[in-house]
C-alpha positions in Angstrom: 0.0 18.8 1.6 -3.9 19.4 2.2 -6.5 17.3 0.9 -7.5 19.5 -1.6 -3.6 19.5 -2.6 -3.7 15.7 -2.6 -6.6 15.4 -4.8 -5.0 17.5 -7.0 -1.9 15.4 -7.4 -3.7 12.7 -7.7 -5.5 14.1 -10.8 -8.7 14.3 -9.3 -11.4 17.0 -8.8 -11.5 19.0 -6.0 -15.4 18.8 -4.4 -17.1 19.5 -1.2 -17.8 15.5 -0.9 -14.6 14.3 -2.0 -12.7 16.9 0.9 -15.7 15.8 3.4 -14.7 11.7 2.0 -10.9 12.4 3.1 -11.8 13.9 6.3 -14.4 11.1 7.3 -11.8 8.1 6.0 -8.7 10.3 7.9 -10.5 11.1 11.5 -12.2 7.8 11.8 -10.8 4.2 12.7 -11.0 2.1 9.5 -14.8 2.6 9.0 -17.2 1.3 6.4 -19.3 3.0 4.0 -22.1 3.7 5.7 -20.1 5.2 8.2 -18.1 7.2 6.1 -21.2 8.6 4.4 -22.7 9.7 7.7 -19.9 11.6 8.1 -19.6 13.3 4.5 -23.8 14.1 5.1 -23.0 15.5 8.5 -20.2 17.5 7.0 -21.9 18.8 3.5 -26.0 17.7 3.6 -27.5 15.5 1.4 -24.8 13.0 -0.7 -26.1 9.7 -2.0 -24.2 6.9 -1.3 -23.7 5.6 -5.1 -21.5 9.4 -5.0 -19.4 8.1 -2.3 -18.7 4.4 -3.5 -17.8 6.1 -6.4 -15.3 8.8 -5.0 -14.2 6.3 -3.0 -13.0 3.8 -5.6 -11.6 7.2 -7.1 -9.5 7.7 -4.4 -8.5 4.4 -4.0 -7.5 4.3 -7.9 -5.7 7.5 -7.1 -3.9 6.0 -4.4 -5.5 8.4 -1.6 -7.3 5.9 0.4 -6.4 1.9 0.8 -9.3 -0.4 1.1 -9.5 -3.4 3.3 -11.8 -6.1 3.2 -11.7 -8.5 5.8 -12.9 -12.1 5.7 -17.3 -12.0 6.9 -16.7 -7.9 7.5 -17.4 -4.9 5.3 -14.9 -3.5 3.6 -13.5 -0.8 5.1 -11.2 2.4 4.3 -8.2 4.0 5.9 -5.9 7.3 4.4 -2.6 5.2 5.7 -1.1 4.1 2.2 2.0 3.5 0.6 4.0 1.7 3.4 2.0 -1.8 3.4 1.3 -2.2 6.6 -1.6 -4.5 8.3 -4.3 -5.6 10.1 -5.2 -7.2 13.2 -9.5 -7.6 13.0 -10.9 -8.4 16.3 -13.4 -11.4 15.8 -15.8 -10.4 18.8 -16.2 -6.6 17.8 -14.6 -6.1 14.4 -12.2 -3.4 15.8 -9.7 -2.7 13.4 -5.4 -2.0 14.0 -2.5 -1.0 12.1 0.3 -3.3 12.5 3.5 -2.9 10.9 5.3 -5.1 8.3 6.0 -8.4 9.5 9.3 -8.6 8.8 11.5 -6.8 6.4 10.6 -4.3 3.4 7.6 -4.3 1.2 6.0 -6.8 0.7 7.1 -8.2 4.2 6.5 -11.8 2.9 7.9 -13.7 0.3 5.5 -16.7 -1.1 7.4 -19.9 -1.4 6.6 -19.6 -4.9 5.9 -16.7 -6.7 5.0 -18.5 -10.0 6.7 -15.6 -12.7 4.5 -12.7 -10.7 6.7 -9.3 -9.8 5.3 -9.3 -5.8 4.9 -5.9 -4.8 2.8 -6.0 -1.6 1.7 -8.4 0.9 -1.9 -8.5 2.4 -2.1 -9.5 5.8 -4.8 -9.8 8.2 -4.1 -11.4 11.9 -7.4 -12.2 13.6 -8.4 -12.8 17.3 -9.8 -10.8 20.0 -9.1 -7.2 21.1 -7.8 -6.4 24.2 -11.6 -5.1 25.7 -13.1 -8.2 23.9 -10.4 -10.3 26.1 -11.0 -9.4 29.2 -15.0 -9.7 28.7 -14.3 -13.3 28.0 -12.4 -14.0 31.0 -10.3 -17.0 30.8 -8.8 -15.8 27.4 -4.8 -16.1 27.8 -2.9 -13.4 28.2 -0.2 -12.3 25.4 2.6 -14.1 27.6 1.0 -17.2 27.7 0.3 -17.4 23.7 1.4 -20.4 22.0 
């Protein structure tokens, strides 16, 4: 389905800066806000960015777009939703990556206690250094000698 087909499942309203939104969010690599709206101005002119915090949260709400908001970093927004998947944040750069479940189905992790809540998704974030970050370093251990 296109975007303009997913807004409309989702019960949202088909417009030039929500289509320009799902395009910025889909081609880029877990980018911010400010990013994203550079890339809905380059796309369709002049958008303020109150519009696309708002559209955002709209596609979020609809399920479109998953937001992620790691520890010190801004929140950022990716169009990879539904399966639960997470993060590994790079502390040197911020750089962003997908990393499938940890183990098992959704929610990949059970708490040792889940204190009478239904747990329907797990939100994980693995931080350390990317590989181009490693290797400015130097001295950093390589992923066989990890402890």
């Amino acid at each position: 389905m296109d975007d303009a087909g997913l807004l409309r499942h989702a019960g949202l309203r088909v417009t030039a800066a929500r289509l320009a939104i799902m395009r910025a969010v889909s081609e880029g690599d877990h980018l911010d806000v400010e990013a994203i709206h550079r890339g809905v101005c380059e796309r369709v002119g002049q958008v303020s960015l109150q519009a696309v915090y708002d559209s955002l949260n709209a596609l979020q709400r609809g399920g479109l777009v998953r937001r992620i908001e790691p520890a010190g970093s801004p929140t950022r927004y990716e169009t990879r939703v539904g399966d639960n998947h997470h993060h590994l944040v790079c502390r040197r750069c911020g750089k962003v990556t997908d990393v499938d479940c940890a183990v098992g189905h959704a929610p990949c992790l059970e708490p040792a206690s889940d204190a009478g809540y239904l747990v329907d998704e797990a939100d994980v974030i693995y931080w350390g250094l990317c590989p181009p970050c490693r290797a400015e370093a130097g001295g950093v251990p390589s992923d066989s000698a990890r402890v």
